[in-house]
Short mmCIF file of the C-alpha atoms (twelve columns), coordinates in Angstrom:
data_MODEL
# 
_entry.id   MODEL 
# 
loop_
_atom_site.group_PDB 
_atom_site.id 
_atom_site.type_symbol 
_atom_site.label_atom_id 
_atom_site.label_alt_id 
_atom_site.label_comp_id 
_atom_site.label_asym_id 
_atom_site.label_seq_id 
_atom_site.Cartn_x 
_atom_site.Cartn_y 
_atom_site.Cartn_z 
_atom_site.pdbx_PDB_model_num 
ATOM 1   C CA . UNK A 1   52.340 124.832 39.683 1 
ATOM 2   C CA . UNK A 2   53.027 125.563 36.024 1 
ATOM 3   C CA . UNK A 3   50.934 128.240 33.771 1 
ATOM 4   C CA . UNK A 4   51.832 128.158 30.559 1 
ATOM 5   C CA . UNK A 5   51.021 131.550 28.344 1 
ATOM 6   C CA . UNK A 6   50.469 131.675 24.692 1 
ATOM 7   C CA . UNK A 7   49.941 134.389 22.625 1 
ATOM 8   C CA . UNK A 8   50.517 135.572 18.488 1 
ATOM 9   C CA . UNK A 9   47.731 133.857 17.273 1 
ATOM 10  C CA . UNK A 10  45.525 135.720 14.785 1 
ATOM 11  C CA . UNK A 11  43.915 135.916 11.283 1 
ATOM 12  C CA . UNK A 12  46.640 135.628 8.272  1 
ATOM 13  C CA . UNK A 13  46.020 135.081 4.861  1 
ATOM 14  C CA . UNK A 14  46.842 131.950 2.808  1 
ATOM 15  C CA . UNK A 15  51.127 131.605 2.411  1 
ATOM 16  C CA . UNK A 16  51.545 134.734 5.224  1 
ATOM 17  C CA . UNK A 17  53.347 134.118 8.477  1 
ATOM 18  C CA . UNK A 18  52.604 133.972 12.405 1 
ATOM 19  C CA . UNK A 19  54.441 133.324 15.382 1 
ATOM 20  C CA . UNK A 20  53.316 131.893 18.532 1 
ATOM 21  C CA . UNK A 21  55.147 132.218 21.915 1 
ATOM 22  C CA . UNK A 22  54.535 130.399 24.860 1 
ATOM 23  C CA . UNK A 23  55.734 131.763 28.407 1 
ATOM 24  C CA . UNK A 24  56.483 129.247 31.311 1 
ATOM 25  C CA . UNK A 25  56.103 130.286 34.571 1 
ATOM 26  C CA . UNK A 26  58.604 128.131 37.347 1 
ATOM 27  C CA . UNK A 27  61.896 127.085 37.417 1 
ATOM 28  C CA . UNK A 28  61.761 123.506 35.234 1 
ATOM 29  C CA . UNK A 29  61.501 124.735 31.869 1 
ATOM 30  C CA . UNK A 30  64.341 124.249 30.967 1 
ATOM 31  C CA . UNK A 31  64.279 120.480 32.088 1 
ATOM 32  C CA . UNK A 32  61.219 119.527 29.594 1 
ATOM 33  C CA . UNK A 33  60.560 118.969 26.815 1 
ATOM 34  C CA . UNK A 34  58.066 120.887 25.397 1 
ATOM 35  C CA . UNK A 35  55.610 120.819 22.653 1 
ATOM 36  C CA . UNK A 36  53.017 122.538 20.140 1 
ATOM 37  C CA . UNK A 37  49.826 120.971 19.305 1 
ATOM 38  C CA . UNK A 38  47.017 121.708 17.223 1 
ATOM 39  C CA . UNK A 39  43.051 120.890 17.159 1 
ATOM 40  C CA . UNK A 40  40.597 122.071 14.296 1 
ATOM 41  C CA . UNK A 41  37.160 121.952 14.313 1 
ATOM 42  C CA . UNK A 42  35.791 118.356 14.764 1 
ATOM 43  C CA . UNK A 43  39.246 116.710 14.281 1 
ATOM 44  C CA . UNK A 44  41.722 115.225 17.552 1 
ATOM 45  C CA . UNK A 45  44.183 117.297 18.717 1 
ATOM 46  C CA . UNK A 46  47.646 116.658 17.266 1 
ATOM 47  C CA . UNK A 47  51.135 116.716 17.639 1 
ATOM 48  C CA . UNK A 48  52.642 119.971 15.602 1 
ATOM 49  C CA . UNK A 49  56.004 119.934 16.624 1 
ATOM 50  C CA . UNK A 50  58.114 119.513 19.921 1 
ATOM 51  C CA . UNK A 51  61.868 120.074 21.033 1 
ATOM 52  C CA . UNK A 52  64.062 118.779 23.584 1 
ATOM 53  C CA . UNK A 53  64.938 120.368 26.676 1 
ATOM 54  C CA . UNK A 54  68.332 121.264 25.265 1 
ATOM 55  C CA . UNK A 55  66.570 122.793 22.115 1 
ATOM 56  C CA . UNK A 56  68.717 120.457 19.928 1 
ATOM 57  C CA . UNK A 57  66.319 118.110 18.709 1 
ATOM 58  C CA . UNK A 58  63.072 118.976 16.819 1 
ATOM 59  C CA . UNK A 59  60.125 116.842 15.142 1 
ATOM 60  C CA . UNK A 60  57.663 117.953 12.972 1 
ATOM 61  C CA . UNK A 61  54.878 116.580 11.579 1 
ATOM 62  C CA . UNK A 62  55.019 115.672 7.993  1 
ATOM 63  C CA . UNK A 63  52.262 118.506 7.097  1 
ATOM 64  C CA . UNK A 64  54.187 121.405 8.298  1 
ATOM 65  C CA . UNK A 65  57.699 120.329 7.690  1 
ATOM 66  C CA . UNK A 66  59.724 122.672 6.201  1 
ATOM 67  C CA . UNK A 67  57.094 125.417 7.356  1 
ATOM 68  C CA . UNK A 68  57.236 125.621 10.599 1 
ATOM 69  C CA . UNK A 69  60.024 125.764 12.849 1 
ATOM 70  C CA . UNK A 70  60.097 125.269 16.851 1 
ATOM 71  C CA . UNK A 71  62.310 127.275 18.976 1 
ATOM 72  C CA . UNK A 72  63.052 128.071 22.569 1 
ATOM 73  C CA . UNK A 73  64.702 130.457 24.603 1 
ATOM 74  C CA . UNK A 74  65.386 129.093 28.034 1 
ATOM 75  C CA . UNK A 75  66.491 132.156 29.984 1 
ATOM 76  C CA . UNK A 76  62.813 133.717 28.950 1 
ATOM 77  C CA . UNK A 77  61.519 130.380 29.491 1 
ATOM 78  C CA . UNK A 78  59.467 130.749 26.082 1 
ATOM 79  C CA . UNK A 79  59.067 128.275 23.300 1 
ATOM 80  C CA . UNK A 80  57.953 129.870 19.763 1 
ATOM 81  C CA . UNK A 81  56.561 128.491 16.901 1 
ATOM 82  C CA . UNK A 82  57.221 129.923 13.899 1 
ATOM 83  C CA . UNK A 83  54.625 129.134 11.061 1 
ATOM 84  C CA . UNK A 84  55.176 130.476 7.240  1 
ATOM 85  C CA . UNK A 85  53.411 129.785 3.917  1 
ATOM 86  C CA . UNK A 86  50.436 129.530 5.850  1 
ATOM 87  C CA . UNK A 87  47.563 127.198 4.384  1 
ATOM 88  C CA . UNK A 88  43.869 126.901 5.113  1 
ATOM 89  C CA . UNK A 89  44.645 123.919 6.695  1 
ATOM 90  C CA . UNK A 90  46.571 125.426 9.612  1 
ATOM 91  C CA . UNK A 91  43.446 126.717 10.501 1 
ATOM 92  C CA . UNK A 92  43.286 125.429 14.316 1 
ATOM 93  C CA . UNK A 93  43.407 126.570 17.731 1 
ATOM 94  C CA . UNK A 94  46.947 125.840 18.944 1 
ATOM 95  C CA . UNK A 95  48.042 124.518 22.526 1 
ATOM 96  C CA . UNK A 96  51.353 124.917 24.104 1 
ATOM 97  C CA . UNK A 97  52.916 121.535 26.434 1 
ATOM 98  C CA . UNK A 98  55.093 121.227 28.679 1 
ATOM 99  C CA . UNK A 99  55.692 117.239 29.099 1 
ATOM 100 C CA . UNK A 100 54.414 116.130 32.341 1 
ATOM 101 C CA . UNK A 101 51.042 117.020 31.963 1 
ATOM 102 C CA . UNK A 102 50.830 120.971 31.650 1 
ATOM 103 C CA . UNK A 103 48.920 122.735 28.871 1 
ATOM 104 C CA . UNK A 104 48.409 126.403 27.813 1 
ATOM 105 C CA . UNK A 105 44.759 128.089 27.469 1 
ATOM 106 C CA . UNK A 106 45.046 127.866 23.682 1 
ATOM 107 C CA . UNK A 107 45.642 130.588 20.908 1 
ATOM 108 C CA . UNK A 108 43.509 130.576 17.547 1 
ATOM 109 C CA . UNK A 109 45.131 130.670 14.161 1 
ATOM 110 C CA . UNK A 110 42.739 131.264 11.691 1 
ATOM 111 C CA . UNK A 111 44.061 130.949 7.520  1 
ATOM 112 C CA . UNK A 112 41.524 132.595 5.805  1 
ATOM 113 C CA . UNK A 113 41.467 134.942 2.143  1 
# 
């Protein structure tokens, strides 16, 4: 079974920085792709970002392109997500996947002055 641990959210002002890491536990992280997503209050959850198993392809959605950047290191079998020029509308609790079906607890990020 995988667990998948986040952690680095927090409280950051408007245009300040945050990463988030996500630890794997098992042996097939490195096989999957995996994936950050996003939900804010009274809105779907969405796709943030997500890279290959190989770490050599990325996508972004178009609100946080050229913001954020998705990483991963698989001999610490952690993906990070590294979020700058923060904006009130990053506001969201944010959910690490691993594809196949396996989800993280969730880690706030809260944009606030």
């Amino acid at each position: 079974q995988v667990q998948l641990v986040e952690s680095g959210g927090g409280l950051v002002q408007p245009g300040g920085s945050l990463r988030l890491s996500c630890t794997a536990s098992g042996s097939i992280f490195k096989f999957r792709t995996m994936a950050w997503y996003r939900q804010a209050p009274g809105k779907e959850r969405e796709l943030v970002a997500n890279i290959n198993y190989g770490g050599v392809t990325t996508n972004y959605v178009d609100s946080v392109k050229g913001r954020f950047t998705i990483s991963r290191d698989n001999d610490k079998n952690t993906v990070y997500l590294q979020m700058n020029s923060l904006k009130f509308e990053d506001t969201a609790v944010y959910y690490c996947n691993m594809y196949g079906g396996y989800w993280g607890q969730g880690t706030q990020v809260t944009v606030s002055s």
